[in-house]
C-alpha positions in Angstrom: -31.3 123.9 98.0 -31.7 121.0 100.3 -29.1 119.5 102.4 -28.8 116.3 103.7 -27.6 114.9 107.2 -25.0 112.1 107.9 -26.6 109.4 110.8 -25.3 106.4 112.4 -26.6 102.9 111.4 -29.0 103.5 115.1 -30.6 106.7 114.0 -31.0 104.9 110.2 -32.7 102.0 112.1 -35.3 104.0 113.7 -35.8 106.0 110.6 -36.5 102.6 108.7 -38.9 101.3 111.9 -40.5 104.8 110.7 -41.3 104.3 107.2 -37.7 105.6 106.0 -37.2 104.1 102.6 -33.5 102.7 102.3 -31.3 102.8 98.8 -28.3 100.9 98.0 -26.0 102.6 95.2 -23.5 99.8 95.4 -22.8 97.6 92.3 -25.4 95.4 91.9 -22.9 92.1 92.7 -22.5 93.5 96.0 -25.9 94.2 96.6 -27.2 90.8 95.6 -24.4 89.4 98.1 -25.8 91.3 100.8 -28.0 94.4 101.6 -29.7 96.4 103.9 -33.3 94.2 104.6 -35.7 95.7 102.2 -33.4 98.3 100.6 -33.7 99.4 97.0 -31.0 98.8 94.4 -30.2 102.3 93.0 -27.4 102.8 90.1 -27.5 105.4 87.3 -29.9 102.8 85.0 -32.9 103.1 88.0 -32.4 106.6 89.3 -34.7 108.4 86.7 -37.6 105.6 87.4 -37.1 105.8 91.4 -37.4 109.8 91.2 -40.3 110.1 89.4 -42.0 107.5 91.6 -41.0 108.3 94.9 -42.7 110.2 97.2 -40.3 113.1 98.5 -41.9 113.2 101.7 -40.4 110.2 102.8 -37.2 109.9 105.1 -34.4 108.7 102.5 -31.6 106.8 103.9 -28.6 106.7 101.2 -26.3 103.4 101.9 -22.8 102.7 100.0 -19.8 100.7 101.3 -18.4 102.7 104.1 -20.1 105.5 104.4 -18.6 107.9 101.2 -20.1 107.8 98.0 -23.6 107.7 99.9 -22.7 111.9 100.6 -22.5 112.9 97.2 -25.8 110.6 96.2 -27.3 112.0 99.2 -26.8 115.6 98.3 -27.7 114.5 94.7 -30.9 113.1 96.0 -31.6 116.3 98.0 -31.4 118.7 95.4 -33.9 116.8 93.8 -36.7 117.7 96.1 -36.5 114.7 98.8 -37.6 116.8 101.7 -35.5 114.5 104.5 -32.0 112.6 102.7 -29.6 110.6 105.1 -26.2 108.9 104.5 -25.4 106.4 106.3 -22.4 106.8 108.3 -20.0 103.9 108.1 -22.0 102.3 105.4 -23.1 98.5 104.4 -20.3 97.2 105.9 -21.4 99.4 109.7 -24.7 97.8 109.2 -23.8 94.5 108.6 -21.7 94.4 111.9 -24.3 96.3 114.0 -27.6 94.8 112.3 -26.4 91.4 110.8 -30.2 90.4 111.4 -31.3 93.2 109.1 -29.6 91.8 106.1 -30.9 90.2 102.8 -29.2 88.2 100.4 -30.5 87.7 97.1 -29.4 87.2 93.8 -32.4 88.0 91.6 -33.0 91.6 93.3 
């Protein structure tokens, strides 16, 4: 069983400057009003479609609002074979204050 580790919005930035690939398991209003630059929109409709086309060698940053749902997701995530999970400590909300130019807002994503 894989576990997954909690990392501050720094480390997540350096994972993402890496390659890291970045979902958002927010509702999808709060997404579209603002989101991690280049994250993916993951609820319970796109999690089947983003597992079997992801490649689970790839760091996996997990983002929710302040940091709590993104643990059980992440340890969700983990246990289905994604060799490196993060959640984001302190969530969107962390990001946005720390890495406001790192955020994306869209309505048709």
């Amino acid at each position: 069983m894989s576990e997954f580790k909690r990392i501050s919005p720094e480390q997540a930035q350096s994972l993402r400057d890496q390659g890291a690939v970045v979902v958002d398991i927010r509702d999808p209003q709060s997404f579209a009003s603002g989101h991690i630059s280049q994250s993916l929109h993951l609820d319970n409709h796109s999690l089947a479609d983003f597992i079997a086309r992801a490649d689970f060698d790839k760091p996996l940053i997990v983002s929710c609002y302040h940091g709590n749902s993104s643990q059980g997701a992440a340890a969700y995530l983990a246990n289905q074979g994604f060799s490196e999970v993060y959640s984001l400590d302190g969530g969107f909300e962390l990001w946005r204050n720390q890495f406001p130019q790192h955020v994306s807002h869209s309505e048709s994503e």
